[in-house]
C-alpha positions as CSV (number, residue, x, y, z in Angstrom):
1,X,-10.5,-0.9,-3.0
2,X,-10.0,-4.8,-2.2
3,X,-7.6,-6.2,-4.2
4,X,-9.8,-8.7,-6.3
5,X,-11.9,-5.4,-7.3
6,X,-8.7,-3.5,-7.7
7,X,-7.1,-6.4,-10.0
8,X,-10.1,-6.3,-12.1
9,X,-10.3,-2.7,-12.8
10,X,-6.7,-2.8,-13.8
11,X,-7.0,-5.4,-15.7
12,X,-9.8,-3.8,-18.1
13,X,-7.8,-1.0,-18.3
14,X,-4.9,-2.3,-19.2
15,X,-6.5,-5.1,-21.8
16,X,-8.1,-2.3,-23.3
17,X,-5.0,-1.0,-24.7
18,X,-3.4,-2.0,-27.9
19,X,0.3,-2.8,-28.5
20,X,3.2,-2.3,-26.1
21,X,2.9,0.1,-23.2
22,X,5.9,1.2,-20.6
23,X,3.4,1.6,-17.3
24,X,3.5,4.1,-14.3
25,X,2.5,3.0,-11.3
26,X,3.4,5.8,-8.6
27,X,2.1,4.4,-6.1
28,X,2.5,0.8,-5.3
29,X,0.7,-0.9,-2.6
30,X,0.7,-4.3,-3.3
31,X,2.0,-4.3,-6.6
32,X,-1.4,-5.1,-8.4
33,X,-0.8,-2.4,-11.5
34,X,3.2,-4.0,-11.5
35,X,1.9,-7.7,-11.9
36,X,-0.9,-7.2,-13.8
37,X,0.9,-4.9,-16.7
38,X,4.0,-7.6,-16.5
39,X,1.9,-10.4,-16.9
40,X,0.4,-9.2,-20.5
41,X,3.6,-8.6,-21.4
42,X,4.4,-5.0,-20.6
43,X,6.9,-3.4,-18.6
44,X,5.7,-1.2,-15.4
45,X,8.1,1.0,-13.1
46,X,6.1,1.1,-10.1
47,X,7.5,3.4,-6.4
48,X,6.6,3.9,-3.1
49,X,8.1,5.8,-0.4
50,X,7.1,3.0,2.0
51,X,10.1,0.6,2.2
52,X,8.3,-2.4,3.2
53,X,5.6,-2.2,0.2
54,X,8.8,-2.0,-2.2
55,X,10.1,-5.0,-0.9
56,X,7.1,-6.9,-0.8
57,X,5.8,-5.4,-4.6
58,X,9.7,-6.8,-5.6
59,X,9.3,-10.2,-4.5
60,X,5.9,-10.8,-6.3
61,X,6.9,-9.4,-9.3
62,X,10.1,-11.2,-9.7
63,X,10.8,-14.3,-11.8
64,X,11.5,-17.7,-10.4
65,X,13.2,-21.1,-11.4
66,X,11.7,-24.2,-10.2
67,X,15.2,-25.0,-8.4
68,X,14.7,-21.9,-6.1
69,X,11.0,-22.9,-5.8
70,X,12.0,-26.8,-4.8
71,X,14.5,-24.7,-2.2
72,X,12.1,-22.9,-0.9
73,X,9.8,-25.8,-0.2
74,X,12.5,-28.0,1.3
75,X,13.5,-25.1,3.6
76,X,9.6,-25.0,4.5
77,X,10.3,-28.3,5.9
78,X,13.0,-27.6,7.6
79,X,11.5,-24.1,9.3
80,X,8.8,-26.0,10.3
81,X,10.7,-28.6,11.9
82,X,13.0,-26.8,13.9
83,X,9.5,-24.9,15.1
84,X,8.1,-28.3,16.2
85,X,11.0,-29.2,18.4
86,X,12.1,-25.9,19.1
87,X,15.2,-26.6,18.1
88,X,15.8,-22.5,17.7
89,X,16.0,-19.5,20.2
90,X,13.1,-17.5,19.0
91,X,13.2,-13.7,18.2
92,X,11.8,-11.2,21.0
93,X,8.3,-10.3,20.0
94,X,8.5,-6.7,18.4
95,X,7.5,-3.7,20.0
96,X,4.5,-3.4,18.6
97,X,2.3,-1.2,21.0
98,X,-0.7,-3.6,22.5
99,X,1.1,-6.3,20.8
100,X,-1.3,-8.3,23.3
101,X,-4.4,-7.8,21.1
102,X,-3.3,-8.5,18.1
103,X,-2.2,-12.3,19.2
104,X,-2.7,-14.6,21.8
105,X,0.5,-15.1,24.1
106,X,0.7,-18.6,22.4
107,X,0.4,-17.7,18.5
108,X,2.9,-15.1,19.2
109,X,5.3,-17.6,20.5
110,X,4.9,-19.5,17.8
111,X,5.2,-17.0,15.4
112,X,8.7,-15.7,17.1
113,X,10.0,-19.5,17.1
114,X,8.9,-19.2,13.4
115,X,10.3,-16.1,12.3
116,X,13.6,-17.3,14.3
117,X,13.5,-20.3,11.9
118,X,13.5,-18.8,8.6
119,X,16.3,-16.6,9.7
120,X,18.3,-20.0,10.6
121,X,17.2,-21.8,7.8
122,X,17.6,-19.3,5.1
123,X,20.4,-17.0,3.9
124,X,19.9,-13.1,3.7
125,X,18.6,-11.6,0.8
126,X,17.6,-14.5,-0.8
127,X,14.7,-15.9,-3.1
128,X,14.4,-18.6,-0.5
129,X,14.4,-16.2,2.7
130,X,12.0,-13.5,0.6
131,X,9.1,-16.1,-0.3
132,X,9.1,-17.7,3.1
133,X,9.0,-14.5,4.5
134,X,5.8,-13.8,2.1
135,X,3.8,-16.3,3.5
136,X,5.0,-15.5,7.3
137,X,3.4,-12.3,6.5
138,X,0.6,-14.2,5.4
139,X,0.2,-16.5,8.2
140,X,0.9,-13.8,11.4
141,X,-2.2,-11.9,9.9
142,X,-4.3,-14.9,9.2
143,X,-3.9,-15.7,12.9
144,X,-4.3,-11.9,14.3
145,X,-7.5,-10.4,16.3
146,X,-7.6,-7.6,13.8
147,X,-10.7,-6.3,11.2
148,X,-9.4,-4.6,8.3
149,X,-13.3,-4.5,6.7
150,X,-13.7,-0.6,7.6
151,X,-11.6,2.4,8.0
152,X,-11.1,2.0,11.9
153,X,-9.3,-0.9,13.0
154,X,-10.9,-3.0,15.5
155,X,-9.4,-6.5,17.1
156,X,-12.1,-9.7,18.4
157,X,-13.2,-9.8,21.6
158,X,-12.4,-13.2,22.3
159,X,-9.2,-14.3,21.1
160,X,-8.6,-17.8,19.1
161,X,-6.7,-20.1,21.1
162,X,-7.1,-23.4,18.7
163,X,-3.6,-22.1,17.5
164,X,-1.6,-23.9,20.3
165,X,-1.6,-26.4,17.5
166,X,0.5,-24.9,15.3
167,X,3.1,-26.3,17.7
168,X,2.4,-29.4,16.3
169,X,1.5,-29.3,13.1
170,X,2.3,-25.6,11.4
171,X,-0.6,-26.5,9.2
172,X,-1.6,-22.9,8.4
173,X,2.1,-21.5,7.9
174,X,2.9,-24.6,5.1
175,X,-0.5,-23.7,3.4
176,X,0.6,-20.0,2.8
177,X,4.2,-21.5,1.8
178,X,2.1,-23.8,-0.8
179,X,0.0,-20.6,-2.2
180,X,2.9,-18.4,-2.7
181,X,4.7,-21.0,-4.5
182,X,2.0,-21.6,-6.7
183,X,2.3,-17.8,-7.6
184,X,5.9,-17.6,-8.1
185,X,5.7,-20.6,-10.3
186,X,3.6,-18.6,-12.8
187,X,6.3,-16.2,-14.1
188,X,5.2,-13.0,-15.7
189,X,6.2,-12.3,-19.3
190,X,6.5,-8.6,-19.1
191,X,9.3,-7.1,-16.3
192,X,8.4,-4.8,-12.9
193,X,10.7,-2.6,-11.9
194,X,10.1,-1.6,-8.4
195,X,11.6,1.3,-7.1
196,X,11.4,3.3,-3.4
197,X,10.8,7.1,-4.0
198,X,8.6,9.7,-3.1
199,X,5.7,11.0,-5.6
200,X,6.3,14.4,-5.2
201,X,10.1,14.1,-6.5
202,X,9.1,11.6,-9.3
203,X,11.4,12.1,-12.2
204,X,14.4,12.6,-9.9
205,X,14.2,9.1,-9.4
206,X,12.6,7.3,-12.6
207,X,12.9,7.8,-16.1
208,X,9.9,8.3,-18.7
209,X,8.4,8.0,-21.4
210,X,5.7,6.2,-20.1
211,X,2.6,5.4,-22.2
212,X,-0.1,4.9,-19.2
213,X,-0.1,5.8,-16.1
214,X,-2.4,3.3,-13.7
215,X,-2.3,4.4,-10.2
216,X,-4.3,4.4,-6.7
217,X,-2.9,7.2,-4.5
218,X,-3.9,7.6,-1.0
219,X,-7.5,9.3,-0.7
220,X,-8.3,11.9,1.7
221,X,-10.0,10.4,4.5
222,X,-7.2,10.6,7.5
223,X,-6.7,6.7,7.0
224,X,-3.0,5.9,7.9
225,X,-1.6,3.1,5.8
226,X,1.5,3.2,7.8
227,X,-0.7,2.1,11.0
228,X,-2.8,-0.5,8.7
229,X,0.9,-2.0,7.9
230,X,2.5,-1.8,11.0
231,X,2.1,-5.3,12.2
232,X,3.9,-6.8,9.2
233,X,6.8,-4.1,9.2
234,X,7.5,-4.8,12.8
235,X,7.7,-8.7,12.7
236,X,10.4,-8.0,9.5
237,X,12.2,-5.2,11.1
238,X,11.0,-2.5,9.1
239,X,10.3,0.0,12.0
240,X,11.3,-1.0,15.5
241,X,9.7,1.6,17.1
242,X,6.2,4.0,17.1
243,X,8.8,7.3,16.2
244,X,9.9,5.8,13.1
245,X,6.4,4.7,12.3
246,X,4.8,8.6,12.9
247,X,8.2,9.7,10.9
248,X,7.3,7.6,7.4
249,X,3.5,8.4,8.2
250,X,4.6,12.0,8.0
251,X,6.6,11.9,4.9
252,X,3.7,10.1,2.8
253,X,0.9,11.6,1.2
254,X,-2.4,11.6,3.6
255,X,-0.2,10.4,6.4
256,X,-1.4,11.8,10.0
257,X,-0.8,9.0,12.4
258,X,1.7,9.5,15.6
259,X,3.8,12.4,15.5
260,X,2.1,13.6,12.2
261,X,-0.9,15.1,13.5
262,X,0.8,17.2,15.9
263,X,3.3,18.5,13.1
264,X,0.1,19.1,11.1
265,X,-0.4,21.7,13.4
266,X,2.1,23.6,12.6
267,X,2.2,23.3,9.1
268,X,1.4,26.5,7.2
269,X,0.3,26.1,3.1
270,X,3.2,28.0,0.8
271,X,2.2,30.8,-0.5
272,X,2.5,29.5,-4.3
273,X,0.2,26.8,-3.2
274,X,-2.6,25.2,-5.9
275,X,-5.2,27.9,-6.1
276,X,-8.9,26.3,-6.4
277,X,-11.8,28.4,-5.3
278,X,-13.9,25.1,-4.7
279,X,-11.1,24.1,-2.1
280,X,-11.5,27.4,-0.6
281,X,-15.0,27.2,0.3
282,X,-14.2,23.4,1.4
283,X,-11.4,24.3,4.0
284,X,-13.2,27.3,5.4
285,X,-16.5,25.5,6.0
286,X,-14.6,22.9,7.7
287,X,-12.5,25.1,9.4
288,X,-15.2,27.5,11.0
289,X,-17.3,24.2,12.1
290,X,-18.2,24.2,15.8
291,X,-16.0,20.7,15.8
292,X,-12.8,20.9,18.0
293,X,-10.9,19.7,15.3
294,X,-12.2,21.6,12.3
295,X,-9.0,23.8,11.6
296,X,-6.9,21.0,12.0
297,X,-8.2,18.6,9.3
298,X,-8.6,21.6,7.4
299,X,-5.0,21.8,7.1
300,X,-5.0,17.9,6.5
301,X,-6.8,18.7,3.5
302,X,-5.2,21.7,2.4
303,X,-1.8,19.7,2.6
304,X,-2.8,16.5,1.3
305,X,-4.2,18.8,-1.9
306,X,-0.9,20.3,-2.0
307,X,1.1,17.0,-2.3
308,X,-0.9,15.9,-4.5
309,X,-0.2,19.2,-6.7
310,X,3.4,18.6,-6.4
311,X,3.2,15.2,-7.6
312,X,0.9,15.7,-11.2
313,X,3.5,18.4,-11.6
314,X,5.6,15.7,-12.1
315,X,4.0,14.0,-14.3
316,X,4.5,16.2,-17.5
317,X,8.5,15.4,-17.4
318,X,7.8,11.7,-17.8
319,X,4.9,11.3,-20.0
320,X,4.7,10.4,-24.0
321,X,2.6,12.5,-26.7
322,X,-0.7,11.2,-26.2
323,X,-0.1,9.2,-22.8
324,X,-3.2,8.4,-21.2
325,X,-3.4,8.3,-17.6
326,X,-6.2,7.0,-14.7
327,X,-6.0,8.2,-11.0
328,X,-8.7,5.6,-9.0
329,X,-9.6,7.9,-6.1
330,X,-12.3,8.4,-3.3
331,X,-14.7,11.3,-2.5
332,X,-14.7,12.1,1.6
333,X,-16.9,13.7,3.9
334,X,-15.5,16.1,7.1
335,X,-17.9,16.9,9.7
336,X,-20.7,16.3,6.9
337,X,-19.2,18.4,4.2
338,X,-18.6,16.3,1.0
339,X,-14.8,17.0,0.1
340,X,-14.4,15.9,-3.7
341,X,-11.1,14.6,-4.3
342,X,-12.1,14.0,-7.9
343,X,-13.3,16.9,-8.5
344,X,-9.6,18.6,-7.3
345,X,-8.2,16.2,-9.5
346,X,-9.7,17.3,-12.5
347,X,-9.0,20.8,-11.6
348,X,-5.3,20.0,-11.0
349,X,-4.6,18.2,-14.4
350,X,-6.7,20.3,-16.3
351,X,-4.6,23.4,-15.1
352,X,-1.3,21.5,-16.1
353,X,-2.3,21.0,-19.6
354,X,-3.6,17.6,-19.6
355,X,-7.1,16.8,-22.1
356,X,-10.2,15.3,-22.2
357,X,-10.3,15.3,-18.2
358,X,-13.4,13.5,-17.0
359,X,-14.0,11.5,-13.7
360,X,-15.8,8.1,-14.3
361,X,-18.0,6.9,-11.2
362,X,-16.9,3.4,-10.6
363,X,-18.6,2.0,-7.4
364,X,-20.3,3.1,-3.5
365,X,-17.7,2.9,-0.9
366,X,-20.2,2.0,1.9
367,X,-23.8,2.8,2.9
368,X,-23.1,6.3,2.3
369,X,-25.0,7.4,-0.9
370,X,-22.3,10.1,-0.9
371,X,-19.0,8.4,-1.2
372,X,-18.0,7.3,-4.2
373,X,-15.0,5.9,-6.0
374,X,-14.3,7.7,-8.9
375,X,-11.7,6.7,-12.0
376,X,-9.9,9.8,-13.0
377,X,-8.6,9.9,-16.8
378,X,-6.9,12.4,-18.8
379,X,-4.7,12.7,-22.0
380,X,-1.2,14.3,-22.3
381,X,-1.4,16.6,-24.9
């Protein structure tokens, strides 16, 4: 979902409810279920097993005093200065693979001299260093080739070079440092508690009750969000290299980028796997197509099913009496078969206990009369 469509969905949700709620978010992204909950006054725990999401989730939801915020914007200043004279040594572009496509060789100068000056200006794991860094993010994908408006990344043809001003001015860089200061100013009310952990191993690593559970997991539809976030997790040393990158892909939910597709191959379902006879018929029509790769995303489904399994068998250890729950997910197609998520959803839950289990159609993906995103709610009995 885009965030603005995301933001409102939660928001109805979570105005809808009545009285204090402790909120589950299990899987992060952004943080849009963390701020949103915080900001009526509630307190979210919120996890992700991608490192970088947790830190960036962290820094939005925290609170901030107007001396930090006055810091930060001085040190703005001061980044931007040394940028302008280049008054710094500036980083080594990351080893991001085809690095050339995403920028021009002179944006991606200026954004090493840039980066380089935060890290001079600012002091390690600090408010300062973590909201200028915000807006860096900001600014190096404001100033990329790349389209995120579809599953398949693509990059422009022809490449903006009015950015050799930035050398001059940073124009673009102190706007983003403007707009995330105007957020932080606006401190929530409620608290978000942002943890890293994997969904499948839940309540080894956060503790319930929780009232409502509000969450957006990965859908089924081969889209790596480790690739989507690469660019921002190599500029802040996150990953420095494509191995560690297929290695994270691997270990999340839906993740077959890099080195995860070939260990897909040799992934085998256990034998007390999540027993569905619609899945069944799903995997082996996709798996007997005529398409090379049939039996291969056949096991992409079968496993990403099977995480899934593992993680709402968490659930029941951290959930109240009565606790109410919503799973936003998207239907898929393979090779032309319609693969419903939701439908495995309700299956899942109903199978663990949970009530009233019903999938509510919220909106077309695309053009594709088929694909649908669907709002998933149940009650813990």
């Amino acid at each position: 979902m885009t965030p603005a469509y995301s933001l409102r969905l939660v928001e109805e949700i979570i105005t809808g409810c009545s009285g204090f709620q402790r909120i589950l978010d299990p899987f992060c992204g952004t943080g849009t279920t963390a701020l949103s909950a915080a900001y009526h006054g509630h307190v979210c725990v919120t996890t992700d097993i991608n490192p970088f999401l947790v830190w960036l989730a962290q820094v939005k939801s925290a609170r901030y005093s107007m001396k930090q915020i006055e810091e930060t914007r001085a040190a703005c200043h001061e980044v931007l200065h040394l940028v302008e004279r280049r008054a710094v040594e500036p980083i080594p572009a990351p080893p991001l693979f085809h690095i050339e496509r995403w920028w021009s060789p002179e944006t991606c100068e200026f954004l090493c001299y840039l980066r380089a000056a935060i890290e001079h200006v600012t002091q390690p794991n600090t408010s300062v260093r973590h909201l200028l860094l915000v807006a860096f993010c900001r600014t190096l994908m404001e100033e990329s080739n790349a389209s995120f408006h579809h599953q398949s990344l693509s990059f422009r043809r022809e490449q903006n070079t009015r950015r050799l001003l930035l050398f001059n001015t940073g124009d673009v860089f102190a706007n983003h440092v403007q707009f995330v200061l105007s957020s932080a100013a606006d401190n929530p009310t409620g608290e978000a508690v942002v943890s890293l952990a994997d969904a499948r191993h839940l309540a080894e690593r956060v503790a319930g009750p929780f009232d409502l559970v509000i969450t957006s997991p990965p859908y089924a539809n081969r889209m790596s969000y480790i690739r989507e976030l690469r660019p921002y997790m190599y500029w802040l040393g996150f990953l420095s290299n494509g191995r560690e990158a297929g290695e994270l892909d691997w270990t999340a939910i839906g993740g077959t980028w890099g080195i995860a597709t070939s260990r897909l191959a040799d992934w085998e379902r256990p034998e007390q796997h999540f027993k569905s006879s619609y899945l069944e018929s799903v995997l082996q029509t996709i798996a007997s197509s005529r398409q090379k790769s049939g039996a291969l995303l056949a096991k992409y489904i079968a496993r990403y099913v099977e995480d899934m399994w593992k993680h709402f068998c968490e659930l029941p250890k951290l959930l109240a009496s009565g606790a109410e729950i919503h799973y936003i997910v998207g239907n898929s197609t393979f090779y032309g078969t319609l693969v419903s998520t939701e439908q495995l959803y309700v299956e899942m839950l109903s199978e663990l206990g949970f009530s009233r289990v019903e999938c509510r159609p919220i909106r077309k993906r695309n053009s594709n009369k088929h694909l649908l995103e669907f709002d998933v709610v149940a009650y813990w009995k």
